[in-house]
PALUMLO-326159 format. One record per residue (C-alpha): residue number from 1; residue in one letter; x, y, z. Coordinates in steps of 0.2 Angstrom, whole numbers. Layout:
BEGIN
<pt num="NUM" residuo="a" east="X" north="Y" up="Z"/>
...
//
This chain:
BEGIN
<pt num="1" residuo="x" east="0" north="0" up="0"/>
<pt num="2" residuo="x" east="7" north="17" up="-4"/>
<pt num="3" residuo="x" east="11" north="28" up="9"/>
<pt num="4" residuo="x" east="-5" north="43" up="9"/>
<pt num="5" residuo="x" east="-3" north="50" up="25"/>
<pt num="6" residuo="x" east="14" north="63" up="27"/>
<pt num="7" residuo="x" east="26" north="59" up="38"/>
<pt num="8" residuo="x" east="44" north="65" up="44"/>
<pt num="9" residuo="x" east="56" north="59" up="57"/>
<pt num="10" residuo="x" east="56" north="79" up="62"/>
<pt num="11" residuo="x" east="37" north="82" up="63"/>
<pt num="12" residuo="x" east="30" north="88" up="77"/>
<pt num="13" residuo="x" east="11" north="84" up="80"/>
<pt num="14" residuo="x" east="2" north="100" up="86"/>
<pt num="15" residuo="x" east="-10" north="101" up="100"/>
<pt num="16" residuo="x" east="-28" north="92" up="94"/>
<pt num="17" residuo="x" east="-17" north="80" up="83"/>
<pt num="18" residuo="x" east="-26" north="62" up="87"/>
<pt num="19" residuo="x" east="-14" north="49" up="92"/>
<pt num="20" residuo="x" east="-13" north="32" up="95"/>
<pt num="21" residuo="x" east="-3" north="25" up="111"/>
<pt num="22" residuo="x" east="9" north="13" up="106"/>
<pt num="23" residuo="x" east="11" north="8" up="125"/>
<pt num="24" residuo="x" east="-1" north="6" up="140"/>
<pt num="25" residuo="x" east="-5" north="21" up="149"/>
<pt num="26" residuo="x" east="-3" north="16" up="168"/>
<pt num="27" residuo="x" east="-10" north="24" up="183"/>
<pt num="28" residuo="x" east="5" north="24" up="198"/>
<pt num="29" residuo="x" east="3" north="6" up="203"/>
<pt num="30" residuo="x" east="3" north="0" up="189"/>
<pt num="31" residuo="x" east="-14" north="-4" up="182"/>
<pt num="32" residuo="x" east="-16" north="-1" up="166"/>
<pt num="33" residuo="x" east="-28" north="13" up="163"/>
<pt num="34" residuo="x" east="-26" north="12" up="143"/>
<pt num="35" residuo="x" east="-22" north="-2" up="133"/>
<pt num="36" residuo="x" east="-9" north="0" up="120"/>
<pt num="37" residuo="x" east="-20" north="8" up="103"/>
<pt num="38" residuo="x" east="-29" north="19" up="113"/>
<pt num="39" residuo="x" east="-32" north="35" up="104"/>
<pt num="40" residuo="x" east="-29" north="52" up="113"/>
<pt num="41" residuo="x" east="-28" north="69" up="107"/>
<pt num="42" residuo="x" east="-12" north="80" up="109"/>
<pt num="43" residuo="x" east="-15" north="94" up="123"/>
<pt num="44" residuo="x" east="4" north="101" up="124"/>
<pt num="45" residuo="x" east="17" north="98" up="110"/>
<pt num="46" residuo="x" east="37" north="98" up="114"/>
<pt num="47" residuo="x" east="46" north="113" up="107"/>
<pt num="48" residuo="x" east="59" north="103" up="99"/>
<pt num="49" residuo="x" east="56" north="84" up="88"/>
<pt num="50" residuo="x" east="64" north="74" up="103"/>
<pt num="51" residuo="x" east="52" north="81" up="117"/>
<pt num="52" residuo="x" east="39" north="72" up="126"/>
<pt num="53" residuo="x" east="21" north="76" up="122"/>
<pt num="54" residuo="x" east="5" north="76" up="134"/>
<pt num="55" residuo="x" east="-11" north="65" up="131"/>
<pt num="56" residuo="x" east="-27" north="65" up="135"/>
<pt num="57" residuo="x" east="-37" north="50" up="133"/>
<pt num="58" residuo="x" east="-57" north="51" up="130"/>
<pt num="59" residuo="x" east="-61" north="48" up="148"/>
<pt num="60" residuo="x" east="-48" north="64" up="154"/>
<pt num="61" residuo="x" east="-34" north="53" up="157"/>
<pt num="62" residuo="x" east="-17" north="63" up="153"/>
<pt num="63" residuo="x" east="-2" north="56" up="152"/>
<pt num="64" residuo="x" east="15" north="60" up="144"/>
<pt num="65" residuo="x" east="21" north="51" up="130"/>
<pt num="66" residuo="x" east="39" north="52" up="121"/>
<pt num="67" residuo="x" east="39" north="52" up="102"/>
<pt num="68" residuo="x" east="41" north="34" up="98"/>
<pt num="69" residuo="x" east="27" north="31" up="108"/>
<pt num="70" residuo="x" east="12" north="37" up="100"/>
<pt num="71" residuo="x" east="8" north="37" up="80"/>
<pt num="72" residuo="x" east="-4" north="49" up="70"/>
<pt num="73" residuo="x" east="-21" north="41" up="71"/>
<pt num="74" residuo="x" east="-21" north="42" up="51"/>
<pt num="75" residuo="x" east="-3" north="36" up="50"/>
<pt num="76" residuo="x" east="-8" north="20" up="61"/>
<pt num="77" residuo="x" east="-26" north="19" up="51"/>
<pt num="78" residuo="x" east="-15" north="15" up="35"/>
<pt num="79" residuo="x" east="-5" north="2" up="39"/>
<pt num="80" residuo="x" east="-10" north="-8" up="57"/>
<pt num="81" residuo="x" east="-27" north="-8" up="60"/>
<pt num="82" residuo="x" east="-35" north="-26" up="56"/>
<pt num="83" residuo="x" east="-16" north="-32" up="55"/>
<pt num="84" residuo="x" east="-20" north="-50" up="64"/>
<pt num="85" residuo="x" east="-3" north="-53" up="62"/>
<pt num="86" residuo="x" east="-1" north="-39" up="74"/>
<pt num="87" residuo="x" east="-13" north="-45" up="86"/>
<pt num="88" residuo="x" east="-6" north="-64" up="87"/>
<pt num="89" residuo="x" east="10" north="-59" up="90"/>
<pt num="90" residuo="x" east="5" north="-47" up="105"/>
<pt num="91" residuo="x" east="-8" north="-59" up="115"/>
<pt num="92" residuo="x" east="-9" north="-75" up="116"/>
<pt num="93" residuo="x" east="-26" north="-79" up="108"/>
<pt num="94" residuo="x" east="-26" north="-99" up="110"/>
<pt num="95" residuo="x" east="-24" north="-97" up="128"/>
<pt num="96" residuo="x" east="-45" north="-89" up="128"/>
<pt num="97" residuo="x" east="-51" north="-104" up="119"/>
<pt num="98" residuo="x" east="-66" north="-109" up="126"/>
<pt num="99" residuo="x" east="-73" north="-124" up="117"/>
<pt num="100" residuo="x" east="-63" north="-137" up="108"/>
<pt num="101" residuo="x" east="-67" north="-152" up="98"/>
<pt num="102" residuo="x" east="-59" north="-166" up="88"/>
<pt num="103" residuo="x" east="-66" north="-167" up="71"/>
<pt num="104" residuo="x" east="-62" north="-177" up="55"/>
<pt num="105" residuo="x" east="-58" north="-191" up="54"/>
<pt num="106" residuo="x" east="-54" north="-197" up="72"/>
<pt num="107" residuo="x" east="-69" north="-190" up="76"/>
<pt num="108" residuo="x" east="-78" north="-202" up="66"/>
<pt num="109" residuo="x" east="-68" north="-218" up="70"/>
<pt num="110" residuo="x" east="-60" north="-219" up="53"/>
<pt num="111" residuo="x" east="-44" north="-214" up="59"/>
<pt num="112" residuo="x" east="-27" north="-224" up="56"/>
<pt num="113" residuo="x" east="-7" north="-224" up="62"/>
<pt num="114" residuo="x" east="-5" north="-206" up="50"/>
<pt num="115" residuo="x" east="-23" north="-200" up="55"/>
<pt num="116" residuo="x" east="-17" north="-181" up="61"/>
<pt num="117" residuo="x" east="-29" north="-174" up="74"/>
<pt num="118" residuo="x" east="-40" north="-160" up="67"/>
<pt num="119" residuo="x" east="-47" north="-148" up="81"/>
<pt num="120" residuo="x" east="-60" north="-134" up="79"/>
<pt num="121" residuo="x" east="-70" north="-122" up="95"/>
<pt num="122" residuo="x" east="-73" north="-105" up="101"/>
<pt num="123" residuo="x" east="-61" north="-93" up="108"/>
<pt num="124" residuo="x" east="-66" north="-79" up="118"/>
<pt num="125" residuo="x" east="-56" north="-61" up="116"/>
<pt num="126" residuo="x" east="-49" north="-48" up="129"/>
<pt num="127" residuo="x" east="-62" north="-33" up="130"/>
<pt num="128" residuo="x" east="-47" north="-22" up="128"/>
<pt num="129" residuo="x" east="-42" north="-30" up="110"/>
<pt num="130" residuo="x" east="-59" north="-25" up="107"/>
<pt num="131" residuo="x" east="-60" north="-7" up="111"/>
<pt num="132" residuo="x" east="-42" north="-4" up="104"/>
<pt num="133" residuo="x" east="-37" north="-1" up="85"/>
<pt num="134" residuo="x" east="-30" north="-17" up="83"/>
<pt num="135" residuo="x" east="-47" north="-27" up="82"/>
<pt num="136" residuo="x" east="-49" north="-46" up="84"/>
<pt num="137" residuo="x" east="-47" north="-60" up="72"/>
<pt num="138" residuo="x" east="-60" north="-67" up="66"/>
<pt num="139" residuo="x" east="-52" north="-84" up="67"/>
<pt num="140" residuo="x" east="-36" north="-90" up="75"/>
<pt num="141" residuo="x" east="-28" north="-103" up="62"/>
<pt num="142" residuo="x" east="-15" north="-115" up="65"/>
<pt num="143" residuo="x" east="-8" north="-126" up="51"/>
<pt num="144" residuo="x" east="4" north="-137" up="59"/>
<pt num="145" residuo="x" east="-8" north="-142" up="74"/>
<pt num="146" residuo="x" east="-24" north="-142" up="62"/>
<pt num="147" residuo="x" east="-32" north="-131" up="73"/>
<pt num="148" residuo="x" east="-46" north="-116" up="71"/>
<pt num="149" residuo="x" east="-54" north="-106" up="81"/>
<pt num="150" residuo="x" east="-68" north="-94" up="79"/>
<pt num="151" residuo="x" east="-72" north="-77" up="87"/>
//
């Protein structure tokens, strides 16, 4: 996909720029008040490319955030939103599986020494996959294992 939205290693987003975290936002102890893909809008912008801006989140959460940390909200639409490569790599999805069955033909009886066992069920996402950018696959998939998993 060609690149639509600019972007420069110098840019600095101004105040009302929407931006996507690309960390948690954590409250002192340490409980996550925003998952990583929040969107926030920029309230104070640094002077210079390398400064730290300040956040705040839809529920009036600020918090500050260096420049590797947060992404223009149309920069991050273009190329990661959807991405369920993205997704598997940063949860473990087959851990939320909540149904599992064999199917094929061990299922049936037919099976034999080089019968492989196919597997099929439900999985249940995080909430937080949900509300964030990222999304959820509809279906986890696993060649090697013969497994799939719907959403």
């Amino acid at each position: 996909m060609a690149d639509r939205v600019h972007s420069h290693e110098r840019l600095i987003f101004s105040a009302g720029t929407q931006v996507v975290a690309l960390r948690d936002v954590a409250a002192e102890g340490g409980r996550v008040l925003h998952p990583k893909g929040s969107v926030g809008v920029v309230v104070r912008s640094p002077s210079d490319p390398e400064g730290s801006y300040r956040v705040r989140f839809l529920d009036g959460v600020e918090d500050t955030l260096a420049k590797g940390e947060i992404v223009s909200l149309a920069k991050y639409k273009e190329g990661q939103i959807g991405d369920t490569e993205i997704v598997a790599k940063h949860s473990n999805l087959y851990e939320r599986v909540i149904y599992r069955c064999v199917i094929g033909s061990r299922a049936y009886g037919l099976d034999h020494s080089e019968s492989d066992t196919d597997r099929r069920g439900v999985y249940v996402p995080p909430a937080d996959l949900h509300w964030s950018l990222y999304g959820v696959p509809e279906q986890l998939e696993n060649d090697d294992t013969q497994e799939v998993y719907w959403e």
